[in-house]
C-alpha positions as CSV (number, residue, x, y, z in Angstrom):
1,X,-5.7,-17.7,-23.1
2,X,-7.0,-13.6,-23.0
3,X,-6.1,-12.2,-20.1
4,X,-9.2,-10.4,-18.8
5,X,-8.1,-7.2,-20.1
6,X,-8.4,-8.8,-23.4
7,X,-11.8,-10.0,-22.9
8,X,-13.1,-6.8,-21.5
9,X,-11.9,-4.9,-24.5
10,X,-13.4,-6.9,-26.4
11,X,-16.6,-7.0,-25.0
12,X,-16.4,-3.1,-24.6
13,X,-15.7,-2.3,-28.6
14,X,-19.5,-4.4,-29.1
15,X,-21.0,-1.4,-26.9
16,X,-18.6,1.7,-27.1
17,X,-17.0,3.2,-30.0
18,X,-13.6,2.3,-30.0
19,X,-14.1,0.2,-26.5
20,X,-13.2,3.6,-24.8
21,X,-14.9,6.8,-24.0
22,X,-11.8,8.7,-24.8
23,X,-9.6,8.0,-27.5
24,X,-6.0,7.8,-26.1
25,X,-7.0,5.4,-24.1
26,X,-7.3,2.4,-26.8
27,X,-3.3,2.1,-27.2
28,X,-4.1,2.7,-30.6
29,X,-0.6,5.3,-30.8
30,X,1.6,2.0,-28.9
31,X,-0.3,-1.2,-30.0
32,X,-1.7,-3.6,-27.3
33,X,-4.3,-4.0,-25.5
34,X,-5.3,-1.0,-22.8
35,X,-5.0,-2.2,-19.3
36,X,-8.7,-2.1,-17.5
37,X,-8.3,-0.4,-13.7
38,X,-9.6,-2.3,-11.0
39,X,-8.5,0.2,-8.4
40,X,-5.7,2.8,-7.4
41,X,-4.0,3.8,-3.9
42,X,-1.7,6.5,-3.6
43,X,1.1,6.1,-6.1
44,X,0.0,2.7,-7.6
45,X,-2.8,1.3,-9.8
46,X,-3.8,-2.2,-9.8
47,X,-5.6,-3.5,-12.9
48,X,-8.3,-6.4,-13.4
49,X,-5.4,-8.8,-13.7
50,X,-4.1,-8.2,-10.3
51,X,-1.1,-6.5,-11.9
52,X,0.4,-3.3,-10.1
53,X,1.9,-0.5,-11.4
54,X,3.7,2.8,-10.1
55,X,1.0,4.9,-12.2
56,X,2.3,8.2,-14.2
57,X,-0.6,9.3,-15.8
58,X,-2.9,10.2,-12.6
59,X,-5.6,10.3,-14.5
60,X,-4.0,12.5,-16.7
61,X,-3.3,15.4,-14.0
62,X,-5.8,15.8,-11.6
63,X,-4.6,13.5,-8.9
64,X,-1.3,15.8,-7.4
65,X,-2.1,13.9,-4.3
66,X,-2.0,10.2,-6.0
67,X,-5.1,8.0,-5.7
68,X,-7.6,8.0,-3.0
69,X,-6.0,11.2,-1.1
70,X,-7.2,10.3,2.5
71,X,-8.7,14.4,3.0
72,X,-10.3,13.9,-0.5
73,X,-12.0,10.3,0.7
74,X,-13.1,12.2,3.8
75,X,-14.4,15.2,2.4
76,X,-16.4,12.9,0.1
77,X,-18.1,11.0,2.3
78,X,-19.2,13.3,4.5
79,X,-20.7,15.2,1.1
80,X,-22.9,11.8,0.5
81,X,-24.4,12.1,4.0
82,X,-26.0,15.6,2.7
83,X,-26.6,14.6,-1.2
84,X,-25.3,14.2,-4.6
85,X,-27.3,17.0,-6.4
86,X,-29.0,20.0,-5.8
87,X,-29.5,22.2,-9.1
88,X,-29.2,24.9,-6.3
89,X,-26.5,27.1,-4.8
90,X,-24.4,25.8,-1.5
91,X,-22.5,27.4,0.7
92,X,-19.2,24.9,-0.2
93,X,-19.3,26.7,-4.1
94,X,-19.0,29.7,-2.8
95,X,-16.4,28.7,-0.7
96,X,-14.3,27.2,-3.8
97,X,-14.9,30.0,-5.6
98,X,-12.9,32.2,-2.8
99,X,-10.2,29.8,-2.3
100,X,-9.6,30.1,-6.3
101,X,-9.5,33.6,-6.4
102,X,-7.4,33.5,-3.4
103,X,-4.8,31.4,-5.3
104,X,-5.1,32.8,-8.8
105,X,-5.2,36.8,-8.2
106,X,-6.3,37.3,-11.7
107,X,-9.7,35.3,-11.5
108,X,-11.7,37.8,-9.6
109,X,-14.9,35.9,-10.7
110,X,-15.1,32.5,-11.6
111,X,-18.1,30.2,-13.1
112,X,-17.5,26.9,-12.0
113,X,-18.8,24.5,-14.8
114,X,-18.0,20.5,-15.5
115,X,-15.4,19.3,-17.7
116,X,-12.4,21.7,-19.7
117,X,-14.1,21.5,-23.0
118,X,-17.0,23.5,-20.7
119,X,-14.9,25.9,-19.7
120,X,-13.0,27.0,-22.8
121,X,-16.0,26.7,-25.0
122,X,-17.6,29.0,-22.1
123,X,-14.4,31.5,-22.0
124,X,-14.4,31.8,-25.8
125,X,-17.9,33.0,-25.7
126,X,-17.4,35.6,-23.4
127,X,-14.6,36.7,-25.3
128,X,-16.3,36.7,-27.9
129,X,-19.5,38.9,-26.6
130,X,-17.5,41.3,-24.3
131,X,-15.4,42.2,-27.8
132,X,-17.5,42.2,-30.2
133,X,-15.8,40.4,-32.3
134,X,-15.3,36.8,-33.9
135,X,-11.7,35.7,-34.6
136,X,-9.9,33.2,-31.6
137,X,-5.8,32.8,-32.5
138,X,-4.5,29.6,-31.0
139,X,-1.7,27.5,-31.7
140,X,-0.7,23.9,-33.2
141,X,-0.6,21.2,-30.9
142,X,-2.5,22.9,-28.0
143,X,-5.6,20.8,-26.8
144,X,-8.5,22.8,-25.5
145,X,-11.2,20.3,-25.6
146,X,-13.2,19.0,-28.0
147,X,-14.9,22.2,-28.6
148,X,-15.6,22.4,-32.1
149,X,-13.9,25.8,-33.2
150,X,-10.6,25.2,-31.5
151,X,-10.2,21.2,-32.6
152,X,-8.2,22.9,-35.5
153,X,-4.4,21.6,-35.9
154,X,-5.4,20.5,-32.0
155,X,-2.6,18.1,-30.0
156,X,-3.6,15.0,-27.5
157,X,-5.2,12.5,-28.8
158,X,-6.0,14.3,-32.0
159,X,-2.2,14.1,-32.5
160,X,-2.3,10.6,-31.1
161,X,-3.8,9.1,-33.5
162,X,-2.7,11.1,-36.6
163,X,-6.7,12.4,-37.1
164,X,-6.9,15.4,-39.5
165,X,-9.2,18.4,-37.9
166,X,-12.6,16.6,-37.1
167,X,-15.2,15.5,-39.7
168,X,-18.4,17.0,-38.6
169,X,-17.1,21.2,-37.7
170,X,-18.6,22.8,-39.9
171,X,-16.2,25.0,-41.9
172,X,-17.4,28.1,-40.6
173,X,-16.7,27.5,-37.3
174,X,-13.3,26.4,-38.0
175,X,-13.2,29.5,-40.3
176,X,-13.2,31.7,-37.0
177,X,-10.3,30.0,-35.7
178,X,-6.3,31.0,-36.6
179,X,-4.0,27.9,-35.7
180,X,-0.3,29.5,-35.3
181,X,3.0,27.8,-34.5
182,X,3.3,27.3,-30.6
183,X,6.7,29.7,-29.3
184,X,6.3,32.3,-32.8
185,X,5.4,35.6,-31.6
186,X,6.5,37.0,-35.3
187,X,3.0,35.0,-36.2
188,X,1.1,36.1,-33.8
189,X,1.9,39.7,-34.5
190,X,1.5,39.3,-38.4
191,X,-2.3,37.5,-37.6
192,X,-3.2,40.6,-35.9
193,X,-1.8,42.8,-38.4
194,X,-4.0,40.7,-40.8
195,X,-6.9,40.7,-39.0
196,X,-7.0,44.0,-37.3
197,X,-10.1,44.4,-34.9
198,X,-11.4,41.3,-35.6
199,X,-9.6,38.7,-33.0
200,X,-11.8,38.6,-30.0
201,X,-9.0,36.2,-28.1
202,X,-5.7,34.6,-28.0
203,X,-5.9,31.2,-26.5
204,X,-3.0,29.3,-25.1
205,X,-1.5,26.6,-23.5
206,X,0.8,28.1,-20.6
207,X,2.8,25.0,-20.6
208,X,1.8,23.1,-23.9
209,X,0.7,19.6,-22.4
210,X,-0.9,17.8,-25.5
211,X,1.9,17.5,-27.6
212,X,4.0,16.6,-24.8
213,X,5.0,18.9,-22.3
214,X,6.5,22.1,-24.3
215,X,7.8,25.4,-22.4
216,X,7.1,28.9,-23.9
217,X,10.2,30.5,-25.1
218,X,11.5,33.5,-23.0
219,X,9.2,36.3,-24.0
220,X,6.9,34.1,-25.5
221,X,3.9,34.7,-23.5
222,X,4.7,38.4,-22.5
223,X,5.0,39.1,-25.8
224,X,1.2,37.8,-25.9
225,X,-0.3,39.9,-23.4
226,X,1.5,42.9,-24.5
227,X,-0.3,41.8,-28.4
228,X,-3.1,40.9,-26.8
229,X,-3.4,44.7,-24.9
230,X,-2.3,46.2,-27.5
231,X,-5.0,45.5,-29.9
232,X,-7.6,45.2,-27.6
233,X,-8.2,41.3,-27.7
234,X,-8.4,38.9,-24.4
235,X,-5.4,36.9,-23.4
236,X,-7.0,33.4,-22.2
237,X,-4.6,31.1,-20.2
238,X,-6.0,27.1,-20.4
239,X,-4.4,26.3,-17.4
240,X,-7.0,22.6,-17.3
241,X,-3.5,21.2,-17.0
242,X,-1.1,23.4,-15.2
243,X,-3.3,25.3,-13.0
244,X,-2.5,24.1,-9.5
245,X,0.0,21.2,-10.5
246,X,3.2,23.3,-12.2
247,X,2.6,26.1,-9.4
248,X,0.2,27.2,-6.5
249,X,-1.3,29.7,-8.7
250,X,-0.6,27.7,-11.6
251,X,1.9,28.8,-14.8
252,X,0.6,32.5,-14.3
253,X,2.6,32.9,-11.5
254,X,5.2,30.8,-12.2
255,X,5.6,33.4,-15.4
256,X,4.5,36.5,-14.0
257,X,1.8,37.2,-16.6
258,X,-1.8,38.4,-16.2
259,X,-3.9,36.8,-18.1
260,X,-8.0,38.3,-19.0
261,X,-9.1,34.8,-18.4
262,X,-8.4,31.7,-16.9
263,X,-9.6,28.4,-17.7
264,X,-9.0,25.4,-14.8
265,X,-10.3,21.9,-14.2
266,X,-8.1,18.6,-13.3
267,X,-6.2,19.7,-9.5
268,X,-9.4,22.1,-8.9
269,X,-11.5,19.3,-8.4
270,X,-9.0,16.5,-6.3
271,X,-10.2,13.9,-9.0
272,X,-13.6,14.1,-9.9
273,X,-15.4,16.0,-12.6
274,X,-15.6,20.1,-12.5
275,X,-13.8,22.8,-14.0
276,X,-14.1,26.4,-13.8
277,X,-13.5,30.0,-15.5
278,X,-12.8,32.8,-14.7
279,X,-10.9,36.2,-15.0
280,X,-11.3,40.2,-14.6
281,X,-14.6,41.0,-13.1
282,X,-15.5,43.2,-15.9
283,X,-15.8,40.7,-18.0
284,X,-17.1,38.0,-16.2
285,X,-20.1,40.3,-15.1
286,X,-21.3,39.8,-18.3
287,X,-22.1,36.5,-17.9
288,X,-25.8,35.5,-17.4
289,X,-27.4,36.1,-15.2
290,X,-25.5,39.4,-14.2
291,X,-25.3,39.7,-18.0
292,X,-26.5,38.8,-21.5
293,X,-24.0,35.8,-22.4
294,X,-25.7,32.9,-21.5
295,X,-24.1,29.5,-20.0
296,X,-25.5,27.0,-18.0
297,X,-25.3,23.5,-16.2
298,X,-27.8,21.3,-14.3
299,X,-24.8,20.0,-12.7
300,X,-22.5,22.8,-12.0
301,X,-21.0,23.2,-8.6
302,X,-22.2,19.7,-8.1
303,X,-21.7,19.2,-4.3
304,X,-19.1,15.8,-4.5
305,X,-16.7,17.6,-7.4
306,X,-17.2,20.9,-4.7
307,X,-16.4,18.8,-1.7
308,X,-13.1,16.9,-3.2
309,X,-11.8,20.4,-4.8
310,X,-11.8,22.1,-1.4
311,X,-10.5,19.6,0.2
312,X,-7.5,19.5,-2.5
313,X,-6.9,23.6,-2.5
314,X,-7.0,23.6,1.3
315,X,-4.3,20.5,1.6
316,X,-2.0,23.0,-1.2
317,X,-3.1,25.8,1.3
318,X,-1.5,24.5,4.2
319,X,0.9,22.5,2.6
320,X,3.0,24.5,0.5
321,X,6.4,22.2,0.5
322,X,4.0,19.6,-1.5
323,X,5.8,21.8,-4.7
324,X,9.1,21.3,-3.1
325,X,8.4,17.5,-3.0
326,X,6.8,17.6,-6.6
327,X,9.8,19.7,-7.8
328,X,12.5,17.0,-6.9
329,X,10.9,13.8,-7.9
330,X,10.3,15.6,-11.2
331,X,13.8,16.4,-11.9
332,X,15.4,12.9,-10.8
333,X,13.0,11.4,-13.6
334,X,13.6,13.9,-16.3
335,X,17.6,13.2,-15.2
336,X,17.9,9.6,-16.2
337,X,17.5,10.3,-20.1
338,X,20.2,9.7,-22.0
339,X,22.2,12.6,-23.9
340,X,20.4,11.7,-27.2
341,X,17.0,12.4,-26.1
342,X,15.3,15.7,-25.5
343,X,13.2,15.9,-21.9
344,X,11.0,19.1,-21.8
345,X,9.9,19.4,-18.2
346,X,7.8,22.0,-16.0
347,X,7.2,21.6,-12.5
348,X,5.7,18.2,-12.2
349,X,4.8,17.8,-16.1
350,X,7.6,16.3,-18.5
351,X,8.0,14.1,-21.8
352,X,10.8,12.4,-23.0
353,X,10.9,12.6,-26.4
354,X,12.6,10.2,-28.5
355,X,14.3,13.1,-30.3
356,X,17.7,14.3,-30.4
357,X,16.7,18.0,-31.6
358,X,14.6,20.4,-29.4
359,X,11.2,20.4,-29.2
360,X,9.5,24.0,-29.1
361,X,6.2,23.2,-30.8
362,X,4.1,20.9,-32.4
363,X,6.4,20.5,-35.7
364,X,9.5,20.0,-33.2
365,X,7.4,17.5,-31.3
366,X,6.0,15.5,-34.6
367,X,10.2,15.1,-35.6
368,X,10.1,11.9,-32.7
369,X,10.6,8.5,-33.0
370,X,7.1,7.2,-31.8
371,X,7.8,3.4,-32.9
372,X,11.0,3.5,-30.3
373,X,8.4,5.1,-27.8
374,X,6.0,2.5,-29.0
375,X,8.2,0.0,-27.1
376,X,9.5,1.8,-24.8
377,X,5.9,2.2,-23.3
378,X,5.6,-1.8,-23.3
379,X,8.9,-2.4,-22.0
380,X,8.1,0.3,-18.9
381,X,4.9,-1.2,-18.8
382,X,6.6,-5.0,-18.3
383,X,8.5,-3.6,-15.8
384,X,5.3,-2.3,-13.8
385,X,5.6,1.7,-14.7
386,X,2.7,3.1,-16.4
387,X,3.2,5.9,-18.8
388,X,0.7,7.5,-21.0
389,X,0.1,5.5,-24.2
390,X,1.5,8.3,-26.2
391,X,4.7,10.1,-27.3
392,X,2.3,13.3,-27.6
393,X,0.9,13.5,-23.4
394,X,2.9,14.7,-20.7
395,X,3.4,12.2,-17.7
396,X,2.6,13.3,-14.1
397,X,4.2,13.1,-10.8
398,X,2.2,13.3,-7.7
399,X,3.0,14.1,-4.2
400,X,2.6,10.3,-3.2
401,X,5.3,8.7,-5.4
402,X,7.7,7.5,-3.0
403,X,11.4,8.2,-3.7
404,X,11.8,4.4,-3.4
405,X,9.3,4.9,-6.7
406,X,11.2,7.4,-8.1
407,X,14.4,4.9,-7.6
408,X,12.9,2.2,-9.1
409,X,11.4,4.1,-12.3
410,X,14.8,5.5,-12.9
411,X,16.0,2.4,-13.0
412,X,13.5,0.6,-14.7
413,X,13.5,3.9,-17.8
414,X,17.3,3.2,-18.0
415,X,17.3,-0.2,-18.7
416,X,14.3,0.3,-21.1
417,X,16.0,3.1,-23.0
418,X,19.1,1.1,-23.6
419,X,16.8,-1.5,-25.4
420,X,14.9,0.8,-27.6
């Protein structure tokens, strides 16, 4: 007898490619059928089985509070009572907008804007048009949307399900785009030796996310801004992931680097859609309309995603231990490993890889064993812990796993790793 799971899936592949409207989602890297939600409350998710799980992918980031944050739920309903849309400016964006640049000192201006894919695709083209110049420089494995120059060598569910750069970029687009190994300064600088005067941007992954959560290398990302200022192209930071969640101010300050521009989304809007960028106010003045790059969004600033952002930056405002609690949790789970695994963790992001060798980029990362975490996922999964369905994601800890959660997922990964 399907399990209504089953049947929905079914019935969701007649009408949506794939049955899902993003990829990872199919369990196409772990096998299975993808569990349908029903509904979530604070550390748990509940699917249309009535099964329960202690949930680790948080909607892949966002939720740093865990589901239904009670100051998120508030905030939203009292936005409902005024309306869901405007197409106009509100007081509450410009609001947002302060309380960014309040927490990340290097976004003087910031453009808020509706999904991550936005707001790199936006950031590029300001780099772009306040250079002059054409080239981007990213690396392998980073994921930074599904904007069409950058899905070259790109991580996440690209990487999931072993897809070769996308049928239907044209080649000049990709032809604009340099895809360098993650943690190789030595490449960097020969690119820009190559290419002198033509890269417009470097685009990076603080903390790599979509191949698995990878570090930078010491000097790694100092080295970048001192390339980047040196031959007079923009240093972007896609912090979609890590802004708000591995710091306050997000891996900028955890590193101490400056970046030009700054792209956020996930934590900035407490769970629902929006996303921003931002950086130097030189440079975002040219930006339309106080400039002649043009981007634009009927829903922009849209007055729920305003509402349950403020309401997440002023909880982190007032609550600063929540990074304190975030910080332990994190390092009990990345703990329980065994010797023979590598665990790459930042803040409250981390992957256990089912690797014995280290795992600096997206080569490094490509070396696992993703049958072993094939079943590992399932055997979690049994046991009521949901993971992301892939070796290649980072799992996320929010501020409302209990540690009577964090108990019982250690247990439950050590038991699943001895089997696997």
């Amino acid at each position: 007898m399907q399990t209504h799971s089953e049947q929905l899936f079914e019935r969701a592949r007649r009408s949506i490619p794939g049955g899902v409207n993003s990829p990872v989602r199919a369990y196409r890297a772990v096998g299975g059928t993808p569990r349908f939600i029903a509904r979530g409350q604070g550390s748990r998710i509940f699917d249309v089985d009535g099964n329960e799980y202690i949930d680790y992918v948080c909607s892949w980031g966002p939720l740093l509070c865990g589901h239904r944050f009670p100051p998120v739920i508030d905030a939203l309903s009292r936005a409902l009572e005024i309306g869901t849309s405007f197409g106009a400016p509100t007081e509450q964006e410009v609001e947002l907008a302060e309380l960014v640049r309040e927490f990340v000192p290097s976004v003087e201006m910031v453009r808020l804007v509706n999904s991550g894919t936005e707001a790199t695709m936006s950031a590029l083209r300001v780099a772009r048009g306040f250079t002059g110049r054409d080239i981007t420089i990213k690396f392998e494995g980073c994921y930074h949307g599904h904007v069409d120059s950058l899905l070259v060598k790109a991580g996440s569910g690209v990487a999931t399900l072993g897809l070769p750069d996308s049928p239907g970029v044209p080649k000049g687009f990709s032809d604009t785009t340099l895809a360098l190994p993650y943690n190789n300064l030595g490449a960097v600088e020969s690119a820009f030796c190559s290419h002198d005067k033509q890269v417009a941007a470097v685009i990076v992954e603080p903390v790599a996310g979509n191949m698995g959560c990878v570090r930078p290398a010491a000097g790694f990302l100092a080295g970048l801004r001192e390339l980047c200022t040196r031959h007079g192209a923009l240093l972007i930071f896609d912090e979609v992931m890590t802004g708000f969640r591995v710091a306050a101010g997000g891996a900028q300050q955890l590193y101490s680097i400056t970046p030009d521009l700054t792209t956020m989304g996930k934590v900035i809007g407490g769970g629902l859609p929006i996303a921003g960028y931002g950086g130097r106010k030189d440079i975002m003045s040219y930006v339309a309309p106080s400039g002649p790059i043009y981007q634009a969004g009927t829903l922009s600033g849209n007055p729920l995603a305003v509402a349950a952002g403020l309401a997440m930056l002023r909880h982190l405002k007032a609550h600063p231990e929540t990074y304190d609690t975030l910080e332990n949790s994190s390092a009990q789970l990345a703990a329980c490993a065994p010797e023979q695994m590598t665990v790459n963790r930042v803040g409250s992001m981390l992957t256990w890889f089912f690797t014995d060798s280290a795992v600096t980029n997206y080569d490094t990362a490509r070396h696992s064993d993703t049958k072993k975490f094939a079943r590992f996922f399932h055997l979690m999964l049994d046991r009521g812990i949901y993971l992301p369905p892939s070796q290649f994601e980072a799992l996320f800890v929010s501020a409302a796993h209990t540690q009577e959660d964090i108990a019982t997922t250690v247990k439950a990964a050590r038991e699943c790793f001895a089997l696997t």
